[in-house]
mmCIF file of the N, C-alpha and C atoms, coordinates in Angstrom:
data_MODEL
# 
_entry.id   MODEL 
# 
loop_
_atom_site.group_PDB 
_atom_site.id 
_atom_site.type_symbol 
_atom_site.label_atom_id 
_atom_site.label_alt_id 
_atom_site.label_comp_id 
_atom_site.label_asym_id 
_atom_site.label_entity_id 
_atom_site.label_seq_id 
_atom_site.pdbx_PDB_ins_code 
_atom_site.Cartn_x 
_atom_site.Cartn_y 
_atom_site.Cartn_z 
_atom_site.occupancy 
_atom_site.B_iso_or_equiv 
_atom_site.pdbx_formal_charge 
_atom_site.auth_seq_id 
_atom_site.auth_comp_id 
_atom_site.auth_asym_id 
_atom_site.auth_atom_id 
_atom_site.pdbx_PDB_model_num 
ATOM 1   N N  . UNK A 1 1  ? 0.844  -1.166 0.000  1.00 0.00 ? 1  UNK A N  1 
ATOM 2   C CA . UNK A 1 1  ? 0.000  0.000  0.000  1.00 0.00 ? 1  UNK A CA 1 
ATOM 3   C C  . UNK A 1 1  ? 0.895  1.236  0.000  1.00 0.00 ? 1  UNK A C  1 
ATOM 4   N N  . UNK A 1 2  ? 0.637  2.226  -1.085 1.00 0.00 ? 2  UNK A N  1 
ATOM 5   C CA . UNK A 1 2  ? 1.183  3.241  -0.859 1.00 0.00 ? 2  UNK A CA 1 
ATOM 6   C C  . UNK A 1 2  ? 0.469  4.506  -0.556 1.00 0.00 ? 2  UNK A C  1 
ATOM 7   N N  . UNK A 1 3  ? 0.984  5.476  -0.337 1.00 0.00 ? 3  UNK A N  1 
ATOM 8   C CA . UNK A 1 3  ? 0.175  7.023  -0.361 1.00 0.00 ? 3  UNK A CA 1 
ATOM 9   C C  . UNK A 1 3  ? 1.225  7.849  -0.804 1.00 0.00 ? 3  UNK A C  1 
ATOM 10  N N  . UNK A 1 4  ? 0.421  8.610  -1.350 1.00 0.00 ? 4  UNK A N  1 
ATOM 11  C CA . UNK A 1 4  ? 1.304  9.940  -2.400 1.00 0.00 ? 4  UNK A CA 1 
ATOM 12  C C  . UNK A 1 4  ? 0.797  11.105 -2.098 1.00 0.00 ? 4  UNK A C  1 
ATOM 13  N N  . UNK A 1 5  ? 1.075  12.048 -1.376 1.00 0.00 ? 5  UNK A N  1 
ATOM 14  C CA . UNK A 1 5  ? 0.777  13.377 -1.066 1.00 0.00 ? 5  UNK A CA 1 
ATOM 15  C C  . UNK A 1 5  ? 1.398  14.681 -1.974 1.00 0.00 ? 5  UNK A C  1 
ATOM 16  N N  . UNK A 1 6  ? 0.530  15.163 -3.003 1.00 0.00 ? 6  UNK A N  1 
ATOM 17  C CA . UNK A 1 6  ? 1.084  16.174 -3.631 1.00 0.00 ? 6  UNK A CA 1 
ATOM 18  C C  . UNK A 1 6  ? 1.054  17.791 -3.561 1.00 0.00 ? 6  UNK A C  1 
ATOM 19  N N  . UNK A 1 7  ? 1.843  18.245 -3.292 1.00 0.00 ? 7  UNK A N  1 
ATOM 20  C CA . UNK A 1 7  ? 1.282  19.682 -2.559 1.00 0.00 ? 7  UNK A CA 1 
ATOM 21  C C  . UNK A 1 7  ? 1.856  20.636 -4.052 1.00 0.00 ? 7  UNK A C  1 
ATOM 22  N N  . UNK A 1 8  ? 1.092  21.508 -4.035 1.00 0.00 ? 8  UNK A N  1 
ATOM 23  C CA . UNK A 1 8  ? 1.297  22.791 -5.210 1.00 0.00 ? 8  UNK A CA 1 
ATOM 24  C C  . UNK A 1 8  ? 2.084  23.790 -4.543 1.00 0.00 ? 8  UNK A C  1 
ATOM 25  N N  . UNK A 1 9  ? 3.465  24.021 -4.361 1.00 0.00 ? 9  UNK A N  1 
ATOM 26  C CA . UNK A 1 9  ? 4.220  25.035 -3.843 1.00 0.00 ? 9  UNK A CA 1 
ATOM 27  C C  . UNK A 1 9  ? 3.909  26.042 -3.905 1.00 0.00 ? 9  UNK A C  1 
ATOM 28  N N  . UNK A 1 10 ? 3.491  26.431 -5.660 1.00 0.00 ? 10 UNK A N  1 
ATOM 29  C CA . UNK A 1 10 ? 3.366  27.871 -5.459 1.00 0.00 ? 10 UNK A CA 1 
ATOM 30  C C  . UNK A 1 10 ? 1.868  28.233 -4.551 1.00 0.00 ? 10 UNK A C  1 
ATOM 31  N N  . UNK A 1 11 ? 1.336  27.378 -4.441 1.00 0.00 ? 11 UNK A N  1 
ATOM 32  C CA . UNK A 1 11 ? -0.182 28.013 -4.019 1.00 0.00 ? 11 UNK A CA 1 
ATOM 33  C C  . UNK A 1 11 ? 0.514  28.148 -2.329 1.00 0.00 ? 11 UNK A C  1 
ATOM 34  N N  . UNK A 1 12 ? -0.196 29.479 -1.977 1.00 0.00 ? 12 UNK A N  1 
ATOM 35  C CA . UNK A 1 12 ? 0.417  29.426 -0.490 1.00 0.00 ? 12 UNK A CA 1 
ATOM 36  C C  . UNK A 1 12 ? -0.335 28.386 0.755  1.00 0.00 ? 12 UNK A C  1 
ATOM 37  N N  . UNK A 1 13 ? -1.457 28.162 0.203  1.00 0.00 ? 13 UNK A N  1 
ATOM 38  C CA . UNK A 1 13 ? -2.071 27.155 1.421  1.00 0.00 ? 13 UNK A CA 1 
ATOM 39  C C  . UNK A 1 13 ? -1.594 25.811 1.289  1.00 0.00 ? 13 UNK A C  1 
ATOM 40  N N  . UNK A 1 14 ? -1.256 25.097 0.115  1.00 0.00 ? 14 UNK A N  1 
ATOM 41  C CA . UNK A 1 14 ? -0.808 24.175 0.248  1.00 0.00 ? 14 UNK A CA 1 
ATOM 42  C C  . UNK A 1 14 ? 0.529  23.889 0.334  1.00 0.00 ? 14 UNK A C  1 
ATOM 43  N N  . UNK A 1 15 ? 1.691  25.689 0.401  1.00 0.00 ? 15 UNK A N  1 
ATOM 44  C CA . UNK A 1 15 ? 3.040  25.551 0.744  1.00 0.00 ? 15 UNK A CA 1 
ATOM 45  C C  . UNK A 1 15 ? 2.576  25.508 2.471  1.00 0.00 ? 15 UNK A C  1 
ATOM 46  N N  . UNK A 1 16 ? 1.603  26.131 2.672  1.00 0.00 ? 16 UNK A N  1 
ATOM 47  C CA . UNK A 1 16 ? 2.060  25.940 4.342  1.00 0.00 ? 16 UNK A CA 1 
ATOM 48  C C  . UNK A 1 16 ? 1.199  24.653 4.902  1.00 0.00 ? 16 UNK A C  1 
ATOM 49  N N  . UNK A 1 17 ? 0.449  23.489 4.379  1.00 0.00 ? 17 UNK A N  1 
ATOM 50  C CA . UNK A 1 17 ? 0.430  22.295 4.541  1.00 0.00 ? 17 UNK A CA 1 
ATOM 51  C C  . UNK A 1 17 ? 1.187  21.304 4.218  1.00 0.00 ? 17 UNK A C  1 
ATOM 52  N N  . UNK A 1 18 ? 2.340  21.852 3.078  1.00 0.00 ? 18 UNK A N  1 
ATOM 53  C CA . UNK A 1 18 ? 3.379  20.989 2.814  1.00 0.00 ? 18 UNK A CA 1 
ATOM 54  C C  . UNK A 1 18 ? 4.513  21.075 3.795  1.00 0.00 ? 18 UNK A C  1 
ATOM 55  N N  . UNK A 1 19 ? 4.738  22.617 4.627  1.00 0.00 ? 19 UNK A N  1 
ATOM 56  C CA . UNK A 1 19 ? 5.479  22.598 5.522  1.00 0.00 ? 19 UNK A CA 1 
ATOM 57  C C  . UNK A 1 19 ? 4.930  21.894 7.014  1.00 0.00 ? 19 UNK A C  1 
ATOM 58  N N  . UNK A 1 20 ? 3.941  21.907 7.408  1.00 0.00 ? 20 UNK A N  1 
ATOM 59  C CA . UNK A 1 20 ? 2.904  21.402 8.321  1.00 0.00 ? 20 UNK A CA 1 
ATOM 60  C C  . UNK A 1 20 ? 3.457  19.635 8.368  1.00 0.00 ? 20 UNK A C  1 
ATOM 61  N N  . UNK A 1 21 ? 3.247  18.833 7.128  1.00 0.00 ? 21 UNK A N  1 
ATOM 62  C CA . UNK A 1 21 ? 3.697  17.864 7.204  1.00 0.00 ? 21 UNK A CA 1 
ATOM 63  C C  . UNK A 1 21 ? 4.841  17.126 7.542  1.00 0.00 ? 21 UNK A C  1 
ATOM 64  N N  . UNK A 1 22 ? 5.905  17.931 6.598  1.00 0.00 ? 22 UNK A N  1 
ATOM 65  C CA . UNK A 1 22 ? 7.048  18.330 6.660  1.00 0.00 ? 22 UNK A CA 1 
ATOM 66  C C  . UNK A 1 22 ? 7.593  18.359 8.358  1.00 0.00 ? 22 UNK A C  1 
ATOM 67  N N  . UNK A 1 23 ? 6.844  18.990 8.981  1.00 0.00 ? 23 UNK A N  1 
ATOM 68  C CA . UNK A 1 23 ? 7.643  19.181 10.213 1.00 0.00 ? 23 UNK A CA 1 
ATOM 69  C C  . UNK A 1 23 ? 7.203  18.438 11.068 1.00 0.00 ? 23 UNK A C  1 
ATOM 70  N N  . UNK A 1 24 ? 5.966  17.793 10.864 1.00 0.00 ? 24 UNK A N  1 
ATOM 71  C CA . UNK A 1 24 ? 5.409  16.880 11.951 1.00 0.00 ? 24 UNK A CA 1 
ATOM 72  C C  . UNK A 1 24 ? 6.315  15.811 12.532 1.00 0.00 ? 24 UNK A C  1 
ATOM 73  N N  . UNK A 1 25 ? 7.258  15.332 12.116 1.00 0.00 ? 25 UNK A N  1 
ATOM 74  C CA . UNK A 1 25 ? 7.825  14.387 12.996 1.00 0.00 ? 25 UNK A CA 1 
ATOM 75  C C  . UNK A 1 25 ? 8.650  15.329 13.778 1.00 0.00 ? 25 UNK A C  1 
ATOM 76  N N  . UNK A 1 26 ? 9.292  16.356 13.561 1.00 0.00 ? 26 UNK A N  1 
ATOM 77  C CA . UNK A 1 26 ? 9.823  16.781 14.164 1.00 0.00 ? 26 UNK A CA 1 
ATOM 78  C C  . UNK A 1 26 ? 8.554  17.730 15.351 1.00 0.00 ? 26 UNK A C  1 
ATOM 79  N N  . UNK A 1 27 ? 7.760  17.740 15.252 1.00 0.00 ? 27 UNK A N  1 
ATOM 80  C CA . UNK A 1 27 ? 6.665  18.398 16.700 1.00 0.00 ? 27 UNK A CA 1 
ATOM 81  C C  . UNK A 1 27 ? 6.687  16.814 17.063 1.00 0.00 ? 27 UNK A C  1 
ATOM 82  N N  . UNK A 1 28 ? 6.296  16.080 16.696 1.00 0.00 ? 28 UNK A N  1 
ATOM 83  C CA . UNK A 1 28 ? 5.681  14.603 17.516 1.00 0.00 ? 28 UNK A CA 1 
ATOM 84  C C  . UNK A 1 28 ? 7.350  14.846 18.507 1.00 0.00 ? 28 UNK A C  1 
ATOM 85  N N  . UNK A 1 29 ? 8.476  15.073 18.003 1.00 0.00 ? 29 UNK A N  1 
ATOM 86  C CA . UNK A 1 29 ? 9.430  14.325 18.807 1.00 0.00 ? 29 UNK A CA 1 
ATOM 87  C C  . UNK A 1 29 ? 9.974  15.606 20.468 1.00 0.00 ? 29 UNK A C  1 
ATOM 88  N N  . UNK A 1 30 ? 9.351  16.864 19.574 1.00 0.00 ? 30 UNK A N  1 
ATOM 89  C CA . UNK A 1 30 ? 9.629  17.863 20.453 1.00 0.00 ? 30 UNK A CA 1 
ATOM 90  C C  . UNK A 1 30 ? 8.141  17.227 21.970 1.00 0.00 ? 30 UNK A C  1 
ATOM 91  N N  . UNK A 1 31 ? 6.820  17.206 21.578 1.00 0.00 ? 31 UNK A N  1 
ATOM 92  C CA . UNK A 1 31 ? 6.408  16.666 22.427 1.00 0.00 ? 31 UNK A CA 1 
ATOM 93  C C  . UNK A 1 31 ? 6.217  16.062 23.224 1.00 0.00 ? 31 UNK A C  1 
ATOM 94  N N  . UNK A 1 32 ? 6.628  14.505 22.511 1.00 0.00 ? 32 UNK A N  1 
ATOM 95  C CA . UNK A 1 32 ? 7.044  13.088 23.364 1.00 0.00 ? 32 UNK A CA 1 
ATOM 96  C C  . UNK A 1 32 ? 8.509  14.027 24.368 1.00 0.00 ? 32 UNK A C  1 
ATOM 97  N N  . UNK A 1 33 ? 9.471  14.147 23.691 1.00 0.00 ? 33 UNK A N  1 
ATOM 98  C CA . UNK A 1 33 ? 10.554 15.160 25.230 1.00 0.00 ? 33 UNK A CA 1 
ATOM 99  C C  . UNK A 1 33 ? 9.892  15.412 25.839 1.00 0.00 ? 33 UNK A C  1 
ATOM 100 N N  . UNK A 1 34 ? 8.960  17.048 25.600 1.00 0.00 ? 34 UNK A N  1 
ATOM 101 C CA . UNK A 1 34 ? 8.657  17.800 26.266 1.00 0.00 ? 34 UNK A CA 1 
ATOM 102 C C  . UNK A 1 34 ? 7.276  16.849 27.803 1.00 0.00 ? 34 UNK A C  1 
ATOM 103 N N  . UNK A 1 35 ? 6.825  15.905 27.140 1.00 0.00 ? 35 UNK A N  1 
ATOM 104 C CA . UNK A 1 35 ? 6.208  14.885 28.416 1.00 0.00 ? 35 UNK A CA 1 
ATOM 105 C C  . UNK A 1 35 ? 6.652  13.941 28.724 1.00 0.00 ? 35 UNK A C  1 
ATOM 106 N N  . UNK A 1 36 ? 7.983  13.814 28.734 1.00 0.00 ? 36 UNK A N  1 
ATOM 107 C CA . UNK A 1 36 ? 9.016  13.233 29.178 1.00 0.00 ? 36 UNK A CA 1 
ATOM 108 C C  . UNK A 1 36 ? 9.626  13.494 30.551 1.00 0.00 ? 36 UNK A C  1 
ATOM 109 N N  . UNK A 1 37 ? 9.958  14.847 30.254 1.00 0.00 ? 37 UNK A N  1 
ATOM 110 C CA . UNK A 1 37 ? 10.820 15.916 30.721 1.00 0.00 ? 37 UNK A CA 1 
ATOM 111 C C  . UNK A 1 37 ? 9.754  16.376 32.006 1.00 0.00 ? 37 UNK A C  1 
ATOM 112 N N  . UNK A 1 38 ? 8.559  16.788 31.721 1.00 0.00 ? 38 UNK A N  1 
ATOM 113 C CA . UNK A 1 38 ? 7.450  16.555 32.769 1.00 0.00 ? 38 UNK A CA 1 
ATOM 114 C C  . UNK A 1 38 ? 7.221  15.383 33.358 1.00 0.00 ? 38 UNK A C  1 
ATOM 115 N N  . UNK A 1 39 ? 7.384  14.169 33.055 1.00 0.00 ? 39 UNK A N  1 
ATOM 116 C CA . UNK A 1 39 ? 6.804  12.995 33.958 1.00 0.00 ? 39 UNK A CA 1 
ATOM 117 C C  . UNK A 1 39 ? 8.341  13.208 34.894 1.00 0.00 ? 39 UNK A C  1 
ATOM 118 N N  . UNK A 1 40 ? 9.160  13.373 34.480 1.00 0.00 ? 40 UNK A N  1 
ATOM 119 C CA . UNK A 1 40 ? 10.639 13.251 35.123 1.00 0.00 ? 40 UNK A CA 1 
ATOM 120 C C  . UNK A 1 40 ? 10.877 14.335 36.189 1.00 0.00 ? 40 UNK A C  1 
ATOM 121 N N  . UNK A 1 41 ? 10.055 16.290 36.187 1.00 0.00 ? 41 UNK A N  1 
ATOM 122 C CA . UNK A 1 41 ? 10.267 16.641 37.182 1.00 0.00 ? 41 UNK A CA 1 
ATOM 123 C C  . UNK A 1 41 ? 9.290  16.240 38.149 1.00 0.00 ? 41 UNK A C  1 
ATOM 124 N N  . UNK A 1 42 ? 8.201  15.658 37.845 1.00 0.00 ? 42 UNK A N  1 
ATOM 125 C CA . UNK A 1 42 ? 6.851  15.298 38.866 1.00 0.00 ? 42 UNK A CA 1 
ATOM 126 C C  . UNK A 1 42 ? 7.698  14.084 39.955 1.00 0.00 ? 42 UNK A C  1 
ATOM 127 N N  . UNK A 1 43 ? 8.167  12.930 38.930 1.00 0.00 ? 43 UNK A N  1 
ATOM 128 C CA . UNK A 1 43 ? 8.488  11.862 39.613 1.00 0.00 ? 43 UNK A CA 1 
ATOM 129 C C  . UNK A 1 43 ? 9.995  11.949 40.342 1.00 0.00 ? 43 UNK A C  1 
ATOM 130 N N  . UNK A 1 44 ? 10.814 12.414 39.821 1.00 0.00 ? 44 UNK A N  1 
ATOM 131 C CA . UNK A 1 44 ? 11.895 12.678 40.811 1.00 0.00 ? 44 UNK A CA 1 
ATOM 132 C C  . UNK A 1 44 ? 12.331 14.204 41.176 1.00 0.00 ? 44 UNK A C  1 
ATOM 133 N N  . UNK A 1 45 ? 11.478 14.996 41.008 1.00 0.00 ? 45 UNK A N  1 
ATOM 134 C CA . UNK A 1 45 ? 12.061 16.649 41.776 1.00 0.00 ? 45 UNK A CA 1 
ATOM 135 C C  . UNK A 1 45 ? 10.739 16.809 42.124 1.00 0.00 ? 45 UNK A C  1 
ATOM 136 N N  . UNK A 1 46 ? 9.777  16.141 42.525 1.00 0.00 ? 46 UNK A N  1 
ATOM 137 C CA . UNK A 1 46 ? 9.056  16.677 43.536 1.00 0.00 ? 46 UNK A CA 1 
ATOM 138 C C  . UNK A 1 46 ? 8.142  17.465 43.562 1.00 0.00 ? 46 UNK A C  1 
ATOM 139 N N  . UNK A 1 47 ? 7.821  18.036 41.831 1.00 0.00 ? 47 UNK A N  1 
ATOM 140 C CA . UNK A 1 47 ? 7.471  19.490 41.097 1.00 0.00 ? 47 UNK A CA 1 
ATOM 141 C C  . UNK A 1 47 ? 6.325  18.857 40.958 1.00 0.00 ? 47 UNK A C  1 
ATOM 142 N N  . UNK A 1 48 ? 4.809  19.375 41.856 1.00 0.00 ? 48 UNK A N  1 
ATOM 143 C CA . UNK A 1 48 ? 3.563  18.873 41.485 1.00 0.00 ? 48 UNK A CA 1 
ATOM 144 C C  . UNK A 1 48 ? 3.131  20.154 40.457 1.00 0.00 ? 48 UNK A C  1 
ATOM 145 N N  . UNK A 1 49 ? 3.387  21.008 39.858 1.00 0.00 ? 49 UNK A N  1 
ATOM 146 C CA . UNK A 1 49 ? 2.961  21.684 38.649 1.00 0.00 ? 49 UNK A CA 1 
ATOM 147 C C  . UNK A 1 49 ? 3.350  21.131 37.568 1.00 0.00 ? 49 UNK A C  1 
ATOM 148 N N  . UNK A 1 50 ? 4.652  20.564 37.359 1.00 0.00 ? 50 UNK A N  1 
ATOM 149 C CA . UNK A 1 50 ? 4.868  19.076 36.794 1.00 0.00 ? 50 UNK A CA 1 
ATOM 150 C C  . UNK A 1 50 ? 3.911  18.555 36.276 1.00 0.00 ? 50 UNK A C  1 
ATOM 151 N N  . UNK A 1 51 ? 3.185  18.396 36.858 1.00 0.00 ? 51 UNK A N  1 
ATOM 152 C CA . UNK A 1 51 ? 1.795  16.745 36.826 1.00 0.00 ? 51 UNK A CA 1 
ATOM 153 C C  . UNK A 1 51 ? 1.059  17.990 36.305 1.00 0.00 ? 51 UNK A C  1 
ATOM 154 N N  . UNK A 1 52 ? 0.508  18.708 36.592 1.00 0.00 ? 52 UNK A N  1 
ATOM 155 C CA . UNK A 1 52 ? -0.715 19.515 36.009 1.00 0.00 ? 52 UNK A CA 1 
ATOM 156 C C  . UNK A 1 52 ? -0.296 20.119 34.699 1.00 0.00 ? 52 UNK A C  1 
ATOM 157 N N  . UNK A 1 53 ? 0.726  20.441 34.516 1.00 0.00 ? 53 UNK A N  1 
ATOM 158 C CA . UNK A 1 53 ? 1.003  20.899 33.349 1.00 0.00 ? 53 UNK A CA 1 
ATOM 159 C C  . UNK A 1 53 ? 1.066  19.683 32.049 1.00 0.00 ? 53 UNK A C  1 
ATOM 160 N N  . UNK A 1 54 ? 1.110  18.254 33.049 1.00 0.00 ? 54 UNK A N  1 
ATOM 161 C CA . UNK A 1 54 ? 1.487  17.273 31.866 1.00 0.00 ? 54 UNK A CA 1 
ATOM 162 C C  . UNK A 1 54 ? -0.162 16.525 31.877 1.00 0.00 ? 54 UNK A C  1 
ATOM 163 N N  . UNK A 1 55 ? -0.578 16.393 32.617 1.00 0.00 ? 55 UNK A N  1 
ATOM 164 C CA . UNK A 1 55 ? -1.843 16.180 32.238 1.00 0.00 ? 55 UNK A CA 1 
ATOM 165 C C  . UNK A 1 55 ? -2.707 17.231 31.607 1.00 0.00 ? 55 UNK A C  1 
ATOM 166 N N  . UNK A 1 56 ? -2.254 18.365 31.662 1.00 0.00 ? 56 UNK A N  1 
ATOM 167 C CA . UNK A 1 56 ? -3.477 19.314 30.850 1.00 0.00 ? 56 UNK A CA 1 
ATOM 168 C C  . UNK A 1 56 ? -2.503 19.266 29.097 1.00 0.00 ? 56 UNK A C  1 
ATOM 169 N N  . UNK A 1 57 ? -1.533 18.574 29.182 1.00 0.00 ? 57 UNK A N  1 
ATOM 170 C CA . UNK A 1 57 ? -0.463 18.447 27.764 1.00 0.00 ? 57 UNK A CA 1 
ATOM 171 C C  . UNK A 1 57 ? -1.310 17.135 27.422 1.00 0.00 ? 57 UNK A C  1 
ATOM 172 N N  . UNK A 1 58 ? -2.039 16.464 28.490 1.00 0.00 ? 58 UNK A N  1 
ATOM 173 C CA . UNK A 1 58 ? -2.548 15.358 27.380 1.00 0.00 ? 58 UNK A CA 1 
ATOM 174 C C  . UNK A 1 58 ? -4.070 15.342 27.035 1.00 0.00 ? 58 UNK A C  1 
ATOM 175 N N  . UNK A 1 59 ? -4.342 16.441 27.754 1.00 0.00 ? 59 UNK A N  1 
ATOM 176 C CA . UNK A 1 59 ? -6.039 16.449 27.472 1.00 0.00 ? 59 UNK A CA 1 
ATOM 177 C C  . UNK A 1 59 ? -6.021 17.356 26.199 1.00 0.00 ? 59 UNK A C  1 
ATOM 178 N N  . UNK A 1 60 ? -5.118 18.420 25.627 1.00 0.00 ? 60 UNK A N  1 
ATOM 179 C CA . UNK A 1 60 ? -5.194 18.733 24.636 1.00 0.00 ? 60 UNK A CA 1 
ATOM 180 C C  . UNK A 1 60 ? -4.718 17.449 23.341 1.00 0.00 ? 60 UNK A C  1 
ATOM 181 N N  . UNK A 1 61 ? -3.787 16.693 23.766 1.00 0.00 ? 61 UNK A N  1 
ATOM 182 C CA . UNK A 1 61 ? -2.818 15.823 22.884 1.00 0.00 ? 61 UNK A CA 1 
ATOM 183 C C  . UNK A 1 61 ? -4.402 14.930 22.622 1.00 0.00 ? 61 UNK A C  1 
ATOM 184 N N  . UNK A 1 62 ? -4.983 14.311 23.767 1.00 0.00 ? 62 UNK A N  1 
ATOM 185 C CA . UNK A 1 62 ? -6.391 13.622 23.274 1.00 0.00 ? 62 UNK A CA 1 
ATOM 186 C C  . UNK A 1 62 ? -7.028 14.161 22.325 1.00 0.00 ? 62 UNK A C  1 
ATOM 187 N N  . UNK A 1 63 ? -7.336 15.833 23.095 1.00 0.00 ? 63 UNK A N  1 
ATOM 188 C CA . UNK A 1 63 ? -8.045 16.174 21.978 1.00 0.00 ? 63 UNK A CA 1 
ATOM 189 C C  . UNK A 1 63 ? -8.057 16.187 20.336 1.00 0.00 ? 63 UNK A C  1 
ATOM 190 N N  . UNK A 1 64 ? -6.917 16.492 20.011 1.00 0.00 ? 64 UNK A N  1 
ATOM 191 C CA . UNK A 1 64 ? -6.735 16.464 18.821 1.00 0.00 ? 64 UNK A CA 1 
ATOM 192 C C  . UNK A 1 64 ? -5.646 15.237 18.505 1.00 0.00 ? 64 UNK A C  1 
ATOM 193 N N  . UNK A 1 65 ? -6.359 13.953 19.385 1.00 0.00 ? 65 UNK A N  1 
ATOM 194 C CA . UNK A 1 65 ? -6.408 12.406 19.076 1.00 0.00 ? 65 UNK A CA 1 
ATOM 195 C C  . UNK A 1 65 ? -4.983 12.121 18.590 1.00 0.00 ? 65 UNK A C  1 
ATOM 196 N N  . UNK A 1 66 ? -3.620 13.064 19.050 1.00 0.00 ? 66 UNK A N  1 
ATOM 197 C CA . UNK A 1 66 ? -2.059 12.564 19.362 1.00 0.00 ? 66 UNK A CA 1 
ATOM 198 C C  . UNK A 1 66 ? -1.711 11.660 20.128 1.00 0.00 ? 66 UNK A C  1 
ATOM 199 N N  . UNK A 1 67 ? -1.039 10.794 20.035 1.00 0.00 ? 67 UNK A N  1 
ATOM 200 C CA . UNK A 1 67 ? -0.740 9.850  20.698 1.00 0.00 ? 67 UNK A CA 1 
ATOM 201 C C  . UNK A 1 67 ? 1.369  9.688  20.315 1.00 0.00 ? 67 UNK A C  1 
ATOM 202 N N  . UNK A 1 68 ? 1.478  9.899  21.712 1.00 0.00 ? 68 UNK A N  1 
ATOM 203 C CA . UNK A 1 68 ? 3.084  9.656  22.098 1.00 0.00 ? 68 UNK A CA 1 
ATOM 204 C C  . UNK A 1 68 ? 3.630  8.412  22.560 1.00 0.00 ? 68 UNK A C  1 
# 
């Protein structure tokens, strides 16, 4: 199975969905850190804003059905 995604450069909405794509692995990987980096000050520094900040990072991540 393949998929072929073709974007029209010059048109500007589909240059900035071609960049959108384009960068998505690189947001998926900044995220997965970034609730990483939160489970890590909750569980060993003690930081309970930690936890709230990483659970309200996954009620948006649900929302728009991301998964890390």
């Amino acid at each position: 199975m393949k998929a072929i995604i073709e974007f029209d450069l010059d048109n500007e909405q589909d240059l900035l969905s071609y960049n959108l794509c384009n960068n998505a692995s690189n947001m998926h990987s900044c995220l997965y850190e970034f609730d990483k980096k939160l489970r890590s000050m909750y569980k060993y520094e003690g930081k309970n804003i930690a936890e709230e900040f990483r659970d309200l990072l996954h009620i948006y991540l649900n929302a728009h059905k991301i998964t890390l």
